[in-house]
TORVEX-470904 format. One line per 8 residues: number of its first residue (from 1); for each residue z, y, x of N, C-alpha, C. Coordinates in steps of 0.2 Angstrom, whole numbers. Example, Ala and Ser with C-alpha at 12.3 -4.5 7.8 and 13.67 -1.06 7.14 Angstrom:
BEGIN
1	39:-28:66:39:-22:62:39:-16:66  35:-11:64:36:-5:68:39:0:64
REM end
This chain:
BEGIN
1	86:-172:-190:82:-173:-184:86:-178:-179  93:-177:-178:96:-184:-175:96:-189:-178  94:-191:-184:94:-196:-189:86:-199:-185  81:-195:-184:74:-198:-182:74:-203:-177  78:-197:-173:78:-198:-167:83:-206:-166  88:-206:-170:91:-213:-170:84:-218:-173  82:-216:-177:77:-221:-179:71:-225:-173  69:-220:-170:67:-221:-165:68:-224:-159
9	75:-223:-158:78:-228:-152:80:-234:-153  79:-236:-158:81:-241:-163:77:-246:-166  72:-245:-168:69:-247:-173:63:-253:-169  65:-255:-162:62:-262:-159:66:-267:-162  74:-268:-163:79:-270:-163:78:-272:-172  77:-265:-173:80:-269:-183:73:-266:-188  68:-263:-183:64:-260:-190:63:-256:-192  58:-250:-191:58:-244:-194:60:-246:-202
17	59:-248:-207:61:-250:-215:66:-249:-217  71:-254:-212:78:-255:-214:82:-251:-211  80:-247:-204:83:-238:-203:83:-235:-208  79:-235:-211:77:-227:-214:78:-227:-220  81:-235:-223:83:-235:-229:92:-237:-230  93:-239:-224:103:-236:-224:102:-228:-221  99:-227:-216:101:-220:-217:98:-214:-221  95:-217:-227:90:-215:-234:86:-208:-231
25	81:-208:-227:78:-205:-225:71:-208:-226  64:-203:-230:60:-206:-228:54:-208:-221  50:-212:-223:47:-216:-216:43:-212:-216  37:-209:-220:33:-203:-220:37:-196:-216  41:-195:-219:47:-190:-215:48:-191:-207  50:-197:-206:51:-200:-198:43:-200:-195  39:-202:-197:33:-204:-193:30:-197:-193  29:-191:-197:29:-185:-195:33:-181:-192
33	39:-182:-189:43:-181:-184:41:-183:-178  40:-191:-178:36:-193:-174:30:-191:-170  26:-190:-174:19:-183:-171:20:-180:-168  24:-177:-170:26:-168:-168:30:-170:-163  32:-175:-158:39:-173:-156:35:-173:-149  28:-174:-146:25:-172:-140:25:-164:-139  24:-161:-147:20:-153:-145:30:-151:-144  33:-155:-148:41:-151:-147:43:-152:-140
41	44:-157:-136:43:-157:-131:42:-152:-126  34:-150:-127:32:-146:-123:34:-138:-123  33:-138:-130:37:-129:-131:45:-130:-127  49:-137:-128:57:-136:-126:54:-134:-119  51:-137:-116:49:-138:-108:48:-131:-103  42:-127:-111:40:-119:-110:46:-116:-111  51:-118:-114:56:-114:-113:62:-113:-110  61:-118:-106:67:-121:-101:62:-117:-94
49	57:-116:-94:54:-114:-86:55:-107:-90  54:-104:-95:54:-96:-96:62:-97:-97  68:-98:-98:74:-99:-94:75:-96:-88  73:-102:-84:73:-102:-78:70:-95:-76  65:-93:-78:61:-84:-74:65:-80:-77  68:-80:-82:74:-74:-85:80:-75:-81  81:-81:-80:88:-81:-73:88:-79:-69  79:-81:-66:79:-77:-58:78:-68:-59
57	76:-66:-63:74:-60:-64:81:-56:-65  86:-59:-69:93:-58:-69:98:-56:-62  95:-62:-60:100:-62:-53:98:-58:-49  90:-56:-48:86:-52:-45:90:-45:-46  91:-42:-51:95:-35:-54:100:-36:-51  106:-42:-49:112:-40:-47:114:-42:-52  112:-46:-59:118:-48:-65:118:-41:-69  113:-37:-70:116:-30:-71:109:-31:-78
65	103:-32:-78:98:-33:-82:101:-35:-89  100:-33:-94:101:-35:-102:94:-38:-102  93:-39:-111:87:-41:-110:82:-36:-112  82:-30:-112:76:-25:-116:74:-23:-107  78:-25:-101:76:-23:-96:73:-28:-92  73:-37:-94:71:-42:-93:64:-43:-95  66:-43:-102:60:-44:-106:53:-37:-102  56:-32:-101:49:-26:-98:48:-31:-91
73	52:-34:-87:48:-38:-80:45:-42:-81  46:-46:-88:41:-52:-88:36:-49:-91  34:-42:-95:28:-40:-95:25:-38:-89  27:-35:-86:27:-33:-79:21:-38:-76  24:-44:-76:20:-50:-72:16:-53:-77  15:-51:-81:9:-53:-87:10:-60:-92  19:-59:-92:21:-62:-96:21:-62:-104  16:-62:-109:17:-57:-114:23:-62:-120
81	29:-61:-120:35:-64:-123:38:-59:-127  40:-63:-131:40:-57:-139:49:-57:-136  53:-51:-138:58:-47:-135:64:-51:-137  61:-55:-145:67:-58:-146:69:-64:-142  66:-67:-143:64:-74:-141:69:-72:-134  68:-68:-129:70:-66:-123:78:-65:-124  81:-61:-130:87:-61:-132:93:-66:-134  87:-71:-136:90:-78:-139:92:-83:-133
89	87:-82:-130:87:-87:-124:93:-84:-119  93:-79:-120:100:-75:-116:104:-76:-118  105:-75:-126:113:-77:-127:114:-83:-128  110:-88:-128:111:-94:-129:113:-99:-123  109:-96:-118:112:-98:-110:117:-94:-106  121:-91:-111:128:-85:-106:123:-81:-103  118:-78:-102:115:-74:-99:114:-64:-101  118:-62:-96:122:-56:-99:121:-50:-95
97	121:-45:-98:122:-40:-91:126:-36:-93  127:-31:-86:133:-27:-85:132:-22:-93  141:-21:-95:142:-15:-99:144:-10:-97  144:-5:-98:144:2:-96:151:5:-96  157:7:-92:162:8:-95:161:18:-94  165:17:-99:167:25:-95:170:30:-91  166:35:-89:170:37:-83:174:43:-81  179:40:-78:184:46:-77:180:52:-74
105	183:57:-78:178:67:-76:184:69:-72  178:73:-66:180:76:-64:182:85:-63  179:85:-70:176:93:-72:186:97:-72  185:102:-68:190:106:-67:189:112:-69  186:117:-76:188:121:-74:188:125:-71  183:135:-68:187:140:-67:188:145:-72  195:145:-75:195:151:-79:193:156:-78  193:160:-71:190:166:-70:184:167:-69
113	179:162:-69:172:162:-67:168:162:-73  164:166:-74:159:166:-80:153:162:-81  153:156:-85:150:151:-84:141:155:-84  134:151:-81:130:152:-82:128:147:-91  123:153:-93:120:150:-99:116:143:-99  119:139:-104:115:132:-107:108:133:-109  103:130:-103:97:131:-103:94:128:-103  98:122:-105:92:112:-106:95:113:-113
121	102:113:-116:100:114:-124:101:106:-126  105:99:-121:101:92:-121:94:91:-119  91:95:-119:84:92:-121:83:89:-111  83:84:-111:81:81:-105:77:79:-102  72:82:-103:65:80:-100:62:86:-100  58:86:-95:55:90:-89:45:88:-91  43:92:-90:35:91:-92:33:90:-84  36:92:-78:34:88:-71:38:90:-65
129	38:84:-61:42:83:-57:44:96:-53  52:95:-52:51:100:-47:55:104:-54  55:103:-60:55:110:-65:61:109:-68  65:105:-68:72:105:-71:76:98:-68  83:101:-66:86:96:-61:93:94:-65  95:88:-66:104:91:-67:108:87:-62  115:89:-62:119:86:-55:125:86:-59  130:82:-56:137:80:-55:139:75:-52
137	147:77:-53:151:73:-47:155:66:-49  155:60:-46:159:58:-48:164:56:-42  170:48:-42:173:45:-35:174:38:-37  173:35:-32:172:29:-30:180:27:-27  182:22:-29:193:18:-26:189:17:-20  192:16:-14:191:12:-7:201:13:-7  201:8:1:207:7:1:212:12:7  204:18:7:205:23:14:208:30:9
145	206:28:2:207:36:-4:198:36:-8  200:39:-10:191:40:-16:185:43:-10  181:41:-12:174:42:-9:169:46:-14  168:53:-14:167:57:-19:158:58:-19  154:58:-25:148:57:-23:146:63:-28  143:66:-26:139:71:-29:129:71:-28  126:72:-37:119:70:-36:117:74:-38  108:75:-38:104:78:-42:100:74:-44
153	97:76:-48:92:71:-54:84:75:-58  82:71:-55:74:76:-58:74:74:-63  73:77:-70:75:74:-76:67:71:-77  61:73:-75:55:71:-73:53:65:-72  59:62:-67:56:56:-65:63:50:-64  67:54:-66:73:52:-67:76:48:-60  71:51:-55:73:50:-50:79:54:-45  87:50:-39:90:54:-36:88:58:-30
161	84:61:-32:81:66:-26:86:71:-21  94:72:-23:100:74:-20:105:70:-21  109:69:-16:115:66:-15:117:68:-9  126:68:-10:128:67:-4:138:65:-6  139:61:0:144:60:-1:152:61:4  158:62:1:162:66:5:170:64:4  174:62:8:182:63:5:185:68:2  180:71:-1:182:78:-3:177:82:-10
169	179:87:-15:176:87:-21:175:95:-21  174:98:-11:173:106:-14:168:107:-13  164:113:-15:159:115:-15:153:113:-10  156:111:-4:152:108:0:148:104:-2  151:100:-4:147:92:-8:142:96:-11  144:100:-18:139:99:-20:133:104:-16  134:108:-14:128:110:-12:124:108:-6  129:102:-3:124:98:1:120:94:-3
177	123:92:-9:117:85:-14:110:91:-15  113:98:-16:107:101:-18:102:104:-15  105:106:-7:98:106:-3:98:100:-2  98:93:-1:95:89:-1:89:87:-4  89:88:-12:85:90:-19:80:94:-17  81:98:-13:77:104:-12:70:103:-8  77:100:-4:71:97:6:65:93:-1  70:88:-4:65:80:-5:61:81:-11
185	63:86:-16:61:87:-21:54:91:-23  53:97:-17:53:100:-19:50:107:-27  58:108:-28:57:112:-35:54:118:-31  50:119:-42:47:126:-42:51:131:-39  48:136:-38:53:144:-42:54:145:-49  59:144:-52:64:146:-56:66:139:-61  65:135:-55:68:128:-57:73:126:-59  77:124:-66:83:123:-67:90:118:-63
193	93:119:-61:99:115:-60:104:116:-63  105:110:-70:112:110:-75:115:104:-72  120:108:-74:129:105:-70:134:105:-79  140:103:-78:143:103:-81:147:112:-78  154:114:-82:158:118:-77:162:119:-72  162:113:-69:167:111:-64:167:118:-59  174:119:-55:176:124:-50:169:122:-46  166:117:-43:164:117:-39:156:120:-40
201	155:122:-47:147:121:-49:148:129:-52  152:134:-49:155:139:-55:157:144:-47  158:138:-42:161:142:-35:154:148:-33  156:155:-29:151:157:-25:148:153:-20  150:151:-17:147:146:-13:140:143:-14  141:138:-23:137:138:-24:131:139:-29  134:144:-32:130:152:-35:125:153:-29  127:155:-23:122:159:-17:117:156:-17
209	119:148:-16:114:143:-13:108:141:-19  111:142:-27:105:140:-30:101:148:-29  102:154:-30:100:161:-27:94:162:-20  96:158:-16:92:157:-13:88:154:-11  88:145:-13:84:143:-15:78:142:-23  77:150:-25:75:152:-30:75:148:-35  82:145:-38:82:142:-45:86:144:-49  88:142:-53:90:143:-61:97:138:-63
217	102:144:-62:108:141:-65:107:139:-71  111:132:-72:111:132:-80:119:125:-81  123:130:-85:128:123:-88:133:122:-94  133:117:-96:134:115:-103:142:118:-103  144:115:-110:149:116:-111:157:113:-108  163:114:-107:168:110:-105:170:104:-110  171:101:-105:173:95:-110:167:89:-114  162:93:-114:156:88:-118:152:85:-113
225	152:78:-114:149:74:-110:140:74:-112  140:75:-119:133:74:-122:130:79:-119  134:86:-116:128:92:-113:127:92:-107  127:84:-102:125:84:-98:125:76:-96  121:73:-102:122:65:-102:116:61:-98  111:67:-97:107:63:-92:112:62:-85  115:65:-82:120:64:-76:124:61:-77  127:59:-81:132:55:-85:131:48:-84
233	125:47:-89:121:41:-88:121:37:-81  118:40:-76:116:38:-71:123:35:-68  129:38:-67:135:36:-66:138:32:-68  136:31:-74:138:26:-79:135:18:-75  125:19:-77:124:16:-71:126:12:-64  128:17:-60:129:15:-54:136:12:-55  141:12:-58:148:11:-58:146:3:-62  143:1:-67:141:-3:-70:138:-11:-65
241	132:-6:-62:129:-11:-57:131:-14:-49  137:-7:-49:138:-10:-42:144:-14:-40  149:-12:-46:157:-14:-49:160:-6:-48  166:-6:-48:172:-2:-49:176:-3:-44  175:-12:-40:180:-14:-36:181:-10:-29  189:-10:-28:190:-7:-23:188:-7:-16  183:-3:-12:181:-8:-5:187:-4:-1  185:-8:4:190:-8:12:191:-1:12
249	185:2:14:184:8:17:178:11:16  178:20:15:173:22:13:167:22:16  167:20:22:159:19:26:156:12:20  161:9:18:157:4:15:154:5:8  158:8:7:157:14:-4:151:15:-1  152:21:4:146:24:5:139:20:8  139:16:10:132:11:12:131:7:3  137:6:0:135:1:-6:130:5:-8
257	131:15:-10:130:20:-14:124:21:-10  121:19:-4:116:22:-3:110:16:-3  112:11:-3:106:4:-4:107:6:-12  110:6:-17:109:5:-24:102:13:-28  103:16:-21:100:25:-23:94:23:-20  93:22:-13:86:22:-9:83:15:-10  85:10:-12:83:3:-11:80:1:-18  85:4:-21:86:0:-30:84:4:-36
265	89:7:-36:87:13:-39:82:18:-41  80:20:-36:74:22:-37:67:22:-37  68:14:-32:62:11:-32:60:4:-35  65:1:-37:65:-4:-42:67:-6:-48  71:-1:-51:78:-3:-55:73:2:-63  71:-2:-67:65:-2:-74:70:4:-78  65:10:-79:70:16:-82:68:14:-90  74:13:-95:70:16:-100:67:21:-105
273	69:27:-102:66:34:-104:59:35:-100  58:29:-96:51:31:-93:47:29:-94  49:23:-101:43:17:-103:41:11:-99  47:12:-97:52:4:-91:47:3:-84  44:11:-80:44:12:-76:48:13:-72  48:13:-64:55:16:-59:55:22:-58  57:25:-55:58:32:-54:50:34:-49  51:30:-46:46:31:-40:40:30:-43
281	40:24:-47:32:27:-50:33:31:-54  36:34:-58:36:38:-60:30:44:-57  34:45:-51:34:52:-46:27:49:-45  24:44:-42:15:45:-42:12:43:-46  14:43:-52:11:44:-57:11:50:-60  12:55:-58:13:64:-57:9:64:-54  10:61:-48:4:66:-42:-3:64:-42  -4:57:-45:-11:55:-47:-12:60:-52
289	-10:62:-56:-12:66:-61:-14:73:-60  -11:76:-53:-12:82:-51:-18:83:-48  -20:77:-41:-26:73:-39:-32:75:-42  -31:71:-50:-37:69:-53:-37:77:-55  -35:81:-58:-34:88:-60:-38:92:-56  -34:91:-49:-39:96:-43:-47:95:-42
REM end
């Protein structure tokens, strides 16, 4: 192809004939090159401005979008672009998203506490909002000490409908993430919430509180991440897209933690287990459906 293209810039000077015969190429060859080289053009042009829309879409997410979450936005705007293509042009131009690293547990054990029975099984999905929840904890480095977050998660809509955050990992936390869930959620009667075993998910404190908010203990095994990787995931997520790096001070963790949950998260950030909706349409695409039902 640079051999044409030589011919080409060239060939006022000495002659398409005597080009194409030192550089033994045919001129049939070259003047068919030549044709084509308007529609090439065009396509390089379409793909330098579809470029440029995967960059903005990129930056849009915070640098944190791959392409299987690019490529759903450009469907999104009725770009219909085939996924590879979308891959190609990303790796080709350094365009990359965040990798996922793993996170330090904070699961502690109570030896003397009798754990409640494993009543998701994995199975992570909920047939509607309100009917199965799971929660845990993670921390956040600041330069004041860790910044401790505990959630809940409607596996329905894979929305964080409970949070709350603390310098501290007792049972308070969590059962503040969980009437939170409760106010914003609100679950059925005998609505699950699976935890992993940690002291804090195993304490009476907050035994009472799921007791009284009529729901359903339920929690996996020690030590397995997979029996509670819809929570897992999410934290994965969040540790991914927001960094790991150390801030000042926890007022600041804590503002990062809650524009990435009410801003992002919930309301823009393309799920893949939702058929690369957001959590939040999710949620009204439930309620429309209860709507239409009544």
């Amino acid at each position: 192809m640079s051999r044409f293209r030589f011919v080409d810039d060239h060939r006022d000077a000495f002659g398409v004939k005597r080009l194409c015969r030192v550089l033994e190429i045919g001129r049939s060859g070259f003047y068919a090159w030549l044709k084509a080289r308007p529609a090439a053009e065009d396509r390089a042009g379409a793909e330098d401005a579809l470029a440029v829309e995967i960059a903005g879409i990129h930056a849009e997410s915070g640098r944190a979008y791959g392409a299987p979450r690019v490529h759903a936005m450009l469907r999104r705007r009725g770009r219909p672009v085939n996924r590879k293509r979308v891959e190609r042009i990303m790796r080709e131009r350094g365009i990359r998203g965040v990798t996922r690293r793993r996170r330090r547990s904070l699961t502690r054990p109570d030896a003397r506490a009798v754990p409640a029975p494993d009543l998701v099984g994995r199975d992570f999905t909920a047939a509607r909002p309100g009917t199965k929840l799971v929660g845990d904890i993670t921390c956040l480095p600041t330069d004041e000490g860790w910044l401790y977050l505990a959630t809940a998660i409607d596996l329905a809509t894979r929305e964080v409908i409970g949070y709350a955050m603390a310098e501290h990992h007792r049972a308070d936390l969590v059962v503040d993430a969980l009437r939170m869930a409760a106010g914003r959620g609100g679950p059925e009667e005998g609505c699950i919430f699976h935890t992993d075993r940690g002291s804090e998910y195993t304490s009476t404190q907050f035994r009472t509180e799921i007791r009284v908010l009529g729901m359903r203990q339920s929690t996996g095994r020690t030590g397995s991440c997979y029996d509670n990787a819809a929570a897992e995931s999410f934290f994965a997520i969040l540790k991914a897209e927001i960094s790991t790096t150390v801030r000042p001070t926890r007022a600041s963790a804590r503002a990062d933690v809650f524009r990435f949950i009410e801003v992002y998260y919930n309301r823009k950030r393309l799920h893949s287990t939702l058929d690369y909706l957001t959590p939040h349409e999710m949620r009204l695409s439930y309620s429309r459906d209860i709507t239409l039902a009544a």
